[in-house]
Each structure stands twice: as C-alpha cells, then as structure tokens.
ZASE-386597 format. One record per residue (C-alpha): residue number from 0; x, y, z; residue in one letter. Coordinates in Angstrom, 2 decimals. Example, Ala and Ser with C-alpha at 12.3 -4.5 7.8 and 13.67 -1.06 7.14 Angstrom:
// residues 2
@pos: 0&X: 12.30&Y: -4.50&Z: 7.80&code: A $
@pos: 1&X: 13.67&Y: -1.06&Z: 7.14&code: S $
//
This chain:
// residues 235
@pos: 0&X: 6.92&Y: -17.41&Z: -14.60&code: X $
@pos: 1&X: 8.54&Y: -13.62&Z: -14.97&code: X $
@pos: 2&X: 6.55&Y: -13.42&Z: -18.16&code: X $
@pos: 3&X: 3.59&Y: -14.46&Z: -17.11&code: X $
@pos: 4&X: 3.86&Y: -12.12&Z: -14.17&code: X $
@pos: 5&X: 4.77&Y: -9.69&Z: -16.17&code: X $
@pos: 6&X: 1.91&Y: -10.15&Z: -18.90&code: X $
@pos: 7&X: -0.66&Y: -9.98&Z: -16.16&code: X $
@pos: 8&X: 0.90&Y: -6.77&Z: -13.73&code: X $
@pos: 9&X: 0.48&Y: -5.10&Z: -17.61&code: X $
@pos: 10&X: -2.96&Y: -5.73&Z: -17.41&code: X $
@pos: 11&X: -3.84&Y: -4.84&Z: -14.23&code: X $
@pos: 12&X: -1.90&Y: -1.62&Z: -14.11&code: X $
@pos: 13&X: -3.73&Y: -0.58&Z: -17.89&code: X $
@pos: 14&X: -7.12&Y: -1.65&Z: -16.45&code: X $
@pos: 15&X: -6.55&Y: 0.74&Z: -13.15&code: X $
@pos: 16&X: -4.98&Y: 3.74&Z: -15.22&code: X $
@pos: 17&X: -8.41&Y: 3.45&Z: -17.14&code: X $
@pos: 18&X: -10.11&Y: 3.36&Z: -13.75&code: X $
@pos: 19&X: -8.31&Y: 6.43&Z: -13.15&code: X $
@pos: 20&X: -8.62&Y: 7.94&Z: -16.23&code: X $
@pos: 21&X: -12.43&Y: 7.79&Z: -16.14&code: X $
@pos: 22&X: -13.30&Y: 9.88&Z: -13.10&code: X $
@pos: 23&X: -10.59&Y: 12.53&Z: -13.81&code: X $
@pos: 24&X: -7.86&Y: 10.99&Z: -11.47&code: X $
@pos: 25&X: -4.06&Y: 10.55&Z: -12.17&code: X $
@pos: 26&X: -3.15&Y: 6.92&Z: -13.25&code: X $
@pos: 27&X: -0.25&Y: 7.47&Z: -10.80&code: X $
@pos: 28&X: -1.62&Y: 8.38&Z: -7.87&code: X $
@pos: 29&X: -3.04&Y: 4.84&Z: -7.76&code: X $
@pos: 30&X: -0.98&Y: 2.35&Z: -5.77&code: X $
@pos: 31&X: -1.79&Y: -0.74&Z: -6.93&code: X $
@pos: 32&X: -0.64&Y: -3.69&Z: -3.75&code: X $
@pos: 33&X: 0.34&Y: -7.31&Z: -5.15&code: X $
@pos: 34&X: -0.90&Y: -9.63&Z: -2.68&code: X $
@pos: 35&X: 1.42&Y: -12.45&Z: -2.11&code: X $
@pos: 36&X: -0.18&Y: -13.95&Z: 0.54&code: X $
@pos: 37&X: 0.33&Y: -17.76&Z: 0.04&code: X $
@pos: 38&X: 2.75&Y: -18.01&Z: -2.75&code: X $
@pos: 39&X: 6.47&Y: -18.38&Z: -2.10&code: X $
@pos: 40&X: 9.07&Y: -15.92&Z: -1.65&code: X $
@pos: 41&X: 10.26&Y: -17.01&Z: -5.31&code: X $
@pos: 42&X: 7.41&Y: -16.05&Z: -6.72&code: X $
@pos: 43&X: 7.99&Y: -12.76&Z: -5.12&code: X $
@pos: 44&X: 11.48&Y: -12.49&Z: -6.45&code: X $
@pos: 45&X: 9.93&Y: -13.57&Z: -9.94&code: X $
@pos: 46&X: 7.36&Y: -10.60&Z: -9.51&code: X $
@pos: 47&X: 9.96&Y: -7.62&Z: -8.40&code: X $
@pos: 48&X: 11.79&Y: -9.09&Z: -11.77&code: X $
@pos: 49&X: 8.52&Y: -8.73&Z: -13.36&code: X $
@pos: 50&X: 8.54&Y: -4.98&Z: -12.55&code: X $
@pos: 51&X: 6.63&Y: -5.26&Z: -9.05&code: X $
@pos: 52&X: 7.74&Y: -3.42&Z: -5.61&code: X $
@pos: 53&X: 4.91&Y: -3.36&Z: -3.38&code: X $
@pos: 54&X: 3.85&Y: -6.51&Z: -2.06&code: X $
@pos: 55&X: 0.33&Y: -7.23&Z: 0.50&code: X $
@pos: 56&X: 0.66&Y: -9.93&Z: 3.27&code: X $
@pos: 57&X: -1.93&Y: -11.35&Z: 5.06&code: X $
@pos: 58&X: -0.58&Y: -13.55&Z: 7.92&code: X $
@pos: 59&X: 2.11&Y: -12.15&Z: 10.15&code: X $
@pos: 60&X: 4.40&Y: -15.15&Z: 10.38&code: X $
@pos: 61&X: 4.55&Y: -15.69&Z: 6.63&code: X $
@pos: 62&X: 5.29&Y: -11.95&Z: 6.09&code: X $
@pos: 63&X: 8.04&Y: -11.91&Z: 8.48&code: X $
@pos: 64&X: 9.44&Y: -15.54&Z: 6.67&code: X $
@pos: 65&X: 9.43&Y: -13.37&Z: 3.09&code: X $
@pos: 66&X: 11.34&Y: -10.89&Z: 4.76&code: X $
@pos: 67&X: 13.96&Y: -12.51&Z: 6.43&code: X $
@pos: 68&X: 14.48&Y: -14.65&Z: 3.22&code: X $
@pos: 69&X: 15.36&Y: -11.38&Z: 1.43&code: X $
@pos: 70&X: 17.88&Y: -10.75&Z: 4.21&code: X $
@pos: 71&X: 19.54&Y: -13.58&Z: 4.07&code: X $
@pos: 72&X: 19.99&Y: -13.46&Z: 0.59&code: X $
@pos: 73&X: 20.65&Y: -9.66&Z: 0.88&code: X $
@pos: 74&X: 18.47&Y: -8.94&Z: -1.96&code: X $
@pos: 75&X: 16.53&Y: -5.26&Z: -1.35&code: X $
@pos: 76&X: 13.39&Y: -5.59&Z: 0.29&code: X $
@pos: 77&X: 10.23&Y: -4.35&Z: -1.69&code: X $
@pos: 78&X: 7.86&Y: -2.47&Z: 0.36&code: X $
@pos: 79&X: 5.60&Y: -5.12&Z: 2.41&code: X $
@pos: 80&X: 2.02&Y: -3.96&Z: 3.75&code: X $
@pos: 81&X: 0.50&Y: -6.04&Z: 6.00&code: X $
@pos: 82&X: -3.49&Y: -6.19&Z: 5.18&code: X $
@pos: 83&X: -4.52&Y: -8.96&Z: 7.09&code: X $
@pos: 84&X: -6.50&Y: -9.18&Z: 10.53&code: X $
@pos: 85&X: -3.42&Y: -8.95&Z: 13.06&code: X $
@pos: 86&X: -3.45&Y: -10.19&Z: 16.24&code: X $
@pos: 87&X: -2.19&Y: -8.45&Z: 18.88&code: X $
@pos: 88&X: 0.26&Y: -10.78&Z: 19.67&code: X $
@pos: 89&X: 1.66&Y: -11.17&Z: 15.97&code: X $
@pos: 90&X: 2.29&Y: -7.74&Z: 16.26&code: X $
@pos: 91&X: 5.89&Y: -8.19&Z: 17.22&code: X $
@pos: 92&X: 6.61&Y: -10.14&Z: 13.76&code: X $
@pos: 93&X: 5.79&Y: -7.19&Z: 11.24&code: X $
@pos: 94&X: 6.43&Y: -4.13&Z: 13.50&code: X $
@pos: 95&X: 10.78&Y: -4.23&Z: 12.68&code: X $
@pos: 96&X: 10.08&Y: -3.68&Z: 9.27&code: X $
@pos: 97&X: 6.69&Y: -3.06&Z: 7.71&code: X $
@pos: 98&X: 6.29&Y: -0.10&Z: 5.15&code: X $
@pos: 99&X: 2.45&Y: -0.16&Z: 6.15&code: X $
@pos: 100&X: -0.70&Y: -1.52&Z: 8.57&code: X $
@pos: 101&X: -3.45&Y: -1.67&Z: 6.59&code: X $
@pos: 102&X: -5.51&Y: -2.98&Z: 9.32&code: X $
@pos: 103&X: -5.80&Y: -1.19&Z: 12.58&code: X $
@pos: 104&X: -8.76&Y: -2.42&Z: 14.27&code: X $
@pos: 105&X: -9.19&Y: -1.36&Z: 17.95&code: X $
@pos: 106&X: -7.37&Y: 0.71&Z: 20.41&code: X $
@pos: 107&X: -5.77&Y: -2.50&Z: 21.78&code: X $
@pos: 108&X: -4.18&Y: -3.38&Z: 18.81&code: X $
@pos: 109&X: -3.03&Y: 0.14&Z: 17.90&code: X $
@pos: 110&X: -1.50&Y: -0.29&Z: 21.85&code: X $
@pos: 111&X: 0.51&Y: -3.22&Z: 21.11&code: X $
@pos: 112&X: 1.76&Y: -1.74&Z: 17.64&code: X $
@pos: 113&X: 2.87&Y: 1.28&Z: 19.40&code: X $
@pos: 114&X: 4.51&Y: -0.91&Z: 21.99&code: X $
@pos: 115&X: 6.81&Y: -2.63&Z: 19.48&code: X $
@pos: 116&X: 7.35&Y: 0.03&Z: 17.62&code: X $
@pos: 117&X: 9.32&Y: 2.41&Z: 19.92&code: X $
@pos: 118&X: 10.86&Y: -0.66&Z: 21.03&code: X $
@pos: 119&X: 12.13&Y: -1.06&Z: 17.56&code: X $
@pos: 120&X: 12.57&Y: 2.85&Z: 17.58&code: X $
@pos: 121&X: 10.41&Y: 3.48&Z: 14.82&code: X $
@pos: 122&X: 6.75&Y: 5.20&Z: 13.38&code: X $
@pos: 123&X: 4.36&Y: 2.91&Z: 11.85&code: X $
@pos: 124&X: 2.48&Y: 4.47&Z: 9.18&code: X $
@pos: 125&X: -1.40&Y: 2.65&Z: 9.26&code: X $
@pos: 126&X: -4.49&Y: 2.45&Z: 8.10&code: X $
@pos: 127&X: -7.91&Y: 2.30&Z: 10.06&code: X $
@pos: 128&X: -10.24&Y: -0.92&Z: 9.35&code: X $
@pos: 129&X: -13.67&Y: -0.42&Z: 8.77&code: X $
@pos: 130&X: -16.47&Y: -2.67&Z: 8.62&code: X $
@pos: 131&X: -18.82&Y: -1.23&Z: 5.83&code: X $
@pos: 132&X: -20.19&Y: -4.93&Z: 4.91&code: X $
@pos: 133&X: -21.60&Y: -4.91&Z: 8.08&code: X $
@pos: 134&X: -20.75&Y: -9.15&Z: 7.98&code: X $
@pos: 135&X: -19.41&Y: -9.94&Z: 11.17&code: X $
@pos: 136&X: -16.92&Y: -12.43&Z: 10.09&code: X $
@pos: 137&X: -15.23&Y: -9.19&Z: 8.83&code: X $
@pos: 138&X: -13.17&Y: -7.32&Z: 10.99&code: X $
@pos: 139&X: -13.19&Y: -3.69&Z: 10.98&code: X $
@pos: 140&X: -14.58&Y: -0.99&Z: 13.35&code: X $
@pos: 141&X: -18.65&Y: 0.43&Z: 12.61&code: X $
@pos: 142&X: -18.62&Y: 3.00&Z: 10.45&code: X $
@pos: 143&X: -20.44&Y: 5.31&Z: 13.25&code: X $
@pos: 144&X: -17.56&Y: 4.25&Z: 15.71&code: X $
@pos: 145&X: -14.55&Y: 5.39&Z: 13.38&code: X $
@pos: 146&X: -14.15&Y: 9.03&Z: 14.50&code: X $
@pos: 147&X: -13.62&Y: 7.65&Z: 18.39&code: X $
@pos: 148&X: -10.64&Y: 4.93&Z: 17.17&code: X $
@pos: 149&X: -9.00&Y: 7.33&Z: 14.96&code: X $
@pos: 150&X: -8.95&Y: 9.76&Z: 18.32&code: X $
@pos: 151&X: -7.71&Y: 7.26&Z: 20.16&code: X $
@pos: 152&X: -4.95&Y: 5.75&Z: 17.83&code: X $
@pos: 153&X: -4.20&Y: 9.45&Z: 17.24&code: X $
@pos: 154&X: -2.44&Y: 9.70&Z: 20.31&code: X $
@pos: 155&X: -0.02&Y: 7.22&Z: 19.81&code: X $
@pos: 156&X: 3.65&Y: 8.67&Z: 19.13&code: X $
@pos: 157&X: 4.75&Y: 5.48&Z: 17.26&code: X $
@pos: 158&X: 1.74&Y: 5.42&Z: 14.90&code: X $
@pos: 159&X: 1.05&Y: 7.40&Z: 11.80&code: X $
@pos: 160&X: -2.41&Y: 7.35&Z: 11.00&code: X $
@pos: 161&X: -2.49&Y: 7.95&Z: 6.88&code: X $
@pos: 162&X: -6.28&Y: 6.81&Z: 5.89&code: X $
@pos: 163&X: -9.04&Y: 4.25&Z: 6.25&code: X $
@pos: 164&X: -9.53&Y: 0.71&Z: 4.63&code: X $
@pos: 165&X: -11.86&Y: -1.75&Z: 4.28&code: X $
@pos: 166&X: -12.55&Y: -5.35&Z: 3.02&code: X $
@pos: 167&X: -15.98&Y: -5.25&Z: 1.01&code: X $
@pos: 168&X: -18.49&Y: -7.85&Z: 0.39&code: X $
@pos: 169&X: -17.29&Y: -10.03&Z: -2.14&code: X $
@pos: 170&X: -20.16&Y: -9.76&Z: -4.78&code: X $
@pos: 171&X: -20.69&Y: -9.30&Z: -8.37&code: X $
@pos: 172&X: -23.38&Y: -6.30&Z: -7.56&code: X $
@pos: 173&X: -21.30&Y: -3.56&Z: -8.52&code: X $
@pos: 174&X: -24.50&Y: -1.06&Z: -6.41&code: X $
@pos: 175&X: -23.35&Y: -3.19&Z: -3.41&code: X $
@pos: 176&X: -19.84&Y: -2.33&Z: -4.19&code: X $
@pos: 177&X: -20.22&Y: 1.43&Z: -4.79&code: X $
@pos: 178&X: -22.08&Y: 1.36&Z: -1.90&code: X $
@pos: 179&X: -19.30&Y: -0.09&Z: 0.40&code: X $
@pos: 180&X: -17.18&Y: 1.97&Z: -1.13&code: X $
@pos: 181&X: -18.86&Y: 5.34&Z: -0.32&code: X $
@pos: 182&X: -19.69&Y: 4.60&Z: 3.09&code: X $
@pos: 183&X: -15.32&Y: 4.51&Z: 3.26&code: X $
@pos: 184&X: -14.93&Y: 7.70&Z: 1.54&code: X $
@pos: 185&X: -17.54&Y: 9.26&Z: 3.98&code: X $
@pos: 186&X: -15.87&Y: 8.06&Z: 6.82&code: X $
@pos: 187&X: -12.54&Y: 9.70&Z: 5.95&code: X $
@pos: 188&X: -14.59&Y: 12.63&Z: 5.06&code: X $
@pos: 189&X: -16.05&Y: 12.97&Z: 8.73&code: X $
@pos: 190&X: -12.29&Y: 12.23&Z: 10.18&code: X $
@pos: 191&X: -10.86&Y: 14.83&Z: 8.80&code: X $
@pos: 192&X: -13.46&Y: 17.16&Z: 8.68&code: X $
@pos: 193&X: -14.33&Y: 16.60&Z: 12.59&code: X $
@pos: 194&X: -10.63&Y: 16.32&Z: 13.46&code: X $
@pos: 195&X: -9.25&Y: 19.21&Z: 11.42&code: X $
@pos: 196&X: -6.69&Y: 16.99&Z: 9.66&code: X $
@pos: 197&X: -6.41&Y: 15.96&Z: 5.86&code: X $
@pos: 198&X: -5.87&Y: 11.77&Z: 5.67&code: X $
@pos: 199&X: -5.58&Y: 10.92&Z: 1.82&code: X $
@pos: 200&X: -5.34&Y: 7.07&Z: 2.00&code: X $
@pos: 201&X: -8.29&Y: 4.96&Z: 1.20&code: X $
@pos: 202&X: -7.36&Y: 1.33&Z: 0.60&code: X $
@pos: 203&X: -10.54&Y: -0.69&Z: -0.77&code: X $
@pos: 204&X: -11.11&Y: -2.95&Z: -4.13&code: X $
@pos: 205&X: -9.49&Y: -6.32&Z: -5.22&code: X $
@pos: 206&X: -9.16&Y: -8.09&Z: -7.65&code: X $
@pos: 207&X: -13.15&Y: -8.35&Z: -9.20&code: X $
@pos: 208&X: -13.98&Y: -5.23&Z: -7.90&code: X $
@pos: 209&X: -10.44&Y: -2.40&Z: -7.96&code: X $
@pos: 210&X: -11.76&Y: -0.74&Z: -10.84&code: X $
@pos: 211&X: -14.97&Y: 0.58&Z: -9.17&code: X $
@pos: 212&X: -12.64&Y: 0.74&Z: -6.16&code: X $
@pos: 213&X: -10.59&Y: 3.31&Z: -8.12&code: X $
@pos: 214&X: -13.65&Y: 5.33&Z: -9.37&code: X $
@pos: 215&X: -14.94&Y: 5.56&Z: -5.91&code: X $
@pos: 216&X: -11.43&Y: 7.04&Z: -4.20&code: X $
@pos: 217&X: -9.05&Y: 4.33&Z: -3.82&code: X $
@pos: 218&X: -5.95&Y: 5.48&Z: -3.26&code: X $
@pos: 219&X: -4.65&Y: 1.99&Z: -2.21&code: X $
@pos: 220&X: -6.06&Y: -1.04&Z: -4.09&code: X $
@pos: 221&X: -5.45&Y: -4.78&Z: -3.46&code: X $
@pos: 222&X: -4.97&Y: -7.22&Z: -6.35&code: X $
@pos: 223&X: -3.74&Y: -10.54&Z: -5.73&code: X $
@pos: 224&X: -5.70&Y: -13.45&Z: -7.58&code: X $
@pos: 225&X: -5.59&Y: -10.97&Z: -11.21&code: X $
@pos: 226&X: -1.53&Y: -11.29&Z: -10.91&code: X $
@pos: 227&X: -0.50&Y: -14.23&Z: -9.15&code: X $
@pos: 228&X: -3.51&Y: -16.69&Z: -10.20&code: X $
@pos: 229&X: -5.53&Y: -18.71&Z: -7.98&code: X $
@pos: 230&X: -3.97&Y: -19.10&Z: -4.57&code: X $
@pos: 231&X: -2.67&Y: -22.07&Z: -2.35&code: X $
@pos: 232&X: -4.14&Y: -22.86&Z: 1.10&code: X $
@pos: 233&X: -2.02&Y: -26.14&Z: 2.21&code: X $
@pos: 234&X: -2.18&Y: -24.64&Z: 5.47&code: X $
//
C-alpha cells in the first residue's frame, strides 16, 4: 500500500509543479490536500509513510475518529482540514484541533465555530465557501453576497479568515472550469480590495480538474480519488 501511495502522491505533486510551472508560479507555494475522507486511519498512517502530511476530511465525526486514533497511539498528528459542509452542531467535533475550515458558509456557522473555539481557547484559521456553480445542492454563499459574510465573520476574535473556496461543477468542460474558477479569484479580489486587507488562500480544483485549478490561483487544491483510488461509501 505505502508504494502505491507513494507512486501516485509522485504523480500528483509532478503534475501540479507543472501546473505551477506553466503560469509562472512556484511549485511550492501549492498546497496540495489528500482527501481521506472514507478510507481508514491506516491508510492515513500508510500515506504520512508515503511522504504525506496534510490530510482533507469531509464529515466531522470521522475526522474527529482519525484524530483521536492518532492520540491514542501517540503518533504526531498531520495537519487535518476539514472541507466538508459542517453543520453547526458538528462544530464541536473539529474545533479542539483542526489546522483549517475550509468551509465557512454563513454567519451562523462562523457563530458556533467561534463559540467552541474560545471555549477550547484557540483561533481557527478558515476559509469562506462560495457557490460559483450556482447548483443548489452545493453549499457556498453567492458570489455577490461574499463581501457581507466575510464582514461579518471578520468580527469574530476566534476566527482567522485566510481566503475563499469553492466546490466547482464536476465537468469535463475545462471553459466551465476556468470559469468557476475566476469567478473565486474575483471574489477574493473584491474582499480585499473593498476591505483593505490582503487574503492569499484560494482553495478550488480536485482531482480531474487541480491542474486548471492551479493555473487559475489555487493556492489550496484538493486531490483525493488521484491518490487514494476510488472511494468507499458503506455508510
């Protein structure tokens, strides 16, 4: 399994350095998430081994499993973004120890984040969900509504808001893509420039899509069926 894992992380990482490479960007200042979401904790151990440390969770109760596995076992904890849709009360599962929250929503959720996190005495870095597919099985906040959440969530003590993401249409039209894409680049462009602030992170782009993703301004990409293969829903 390591060398499997290992064959295919080798891949992805060459494919999104040559992403990178194409528009002028720095292979490294691409942080390429492994999305774990379904597979067991071994596999996770198998993928740190593998040369892995930054894992992407989708369901809160799973995430918080993973972890507490690597505490009892007292192996080191990789860095664990959550990038699922969170419900408010799930909150309480992640908030102790995730790195990131890729998927801030509303100013309800970003209420109950900030709730648990001073009561776990800490600063959440996040993200800000978008909706640029315009689907509305997709969660996210409209792209003309942004600039009023990221006020709002601003004002949280707790919360540290580091960029926008989005989860794009899952299509083969790479003008679809690009398309997605840009509207979440413009977006953090009319944060910051209304706001007076400079966010960096855009996450955006999995697996059949992270190299436009990455030509586009991902900062953050999302790759989970390229490393781990197909994935299990027994659930």
């Amino acid at each position: 399994m390591i060398e499997m894992l290992r064959e295919n992380w080798q891949i992805v990482k060459e494919k999104a350095a040559k992403a990178a490479i194409s528009c002028n960007r720095l292979p490294e200042d691409i942080k390429i998430i492994a999305v774990s979401k379904t597979k067991p904790v071994e596999m996770v151990y198998a993928a740190i081994e593998a040369g892995m440390n930054l894992f992407g969770e989708n369901y809160a109760q799973e995430l918080q499993s993973k972890y507490m596995a690597f505490k009892e076992k007292q192996i080191q904890q990789p860095e664990w973004h959550f990038i699922g849709t969170l419900q408010r009360n799930n909150a309480k599962y992640i908030v102790p120890f995730a790195t990131m929250i890729h998927s801030v929503d509303s100013g309800k959720l970003a209420d109950e984040i900030n709730k648990r996190a001073a009561e776990n005495n800490r600063i959440i870095d996040c993200l800000l969900q978008v909706n640029t597919s315009g689907e509305y099985s997709k969660s996210g906040e409209d792209p003309d509504q942004i600039l009023d959440l990221a006020k709002e969530v601003m004002r949280h003590k707790n919360l540290n808001v580091k960029g926008l993401m989005s989860i794009g249409s899952f299509t083969e039209d790479e003008v679809i893509s690009r398309n997605e894409f840009k509207i979440l680049r413009d977006c953090l462009s009319l944060v910051n420039a209304k706001l007076g602030i400079d966010l960096k992170e855009l996450s955006m782009g999995m697996t059949h899509d992270f190299h436009i993703a990455i030509e586009e301004g991902a900062t953050m990409v999302r790759v989970g069926t390229a490393i781990f293969g197909n994935r299990l829903y027994s659930k």
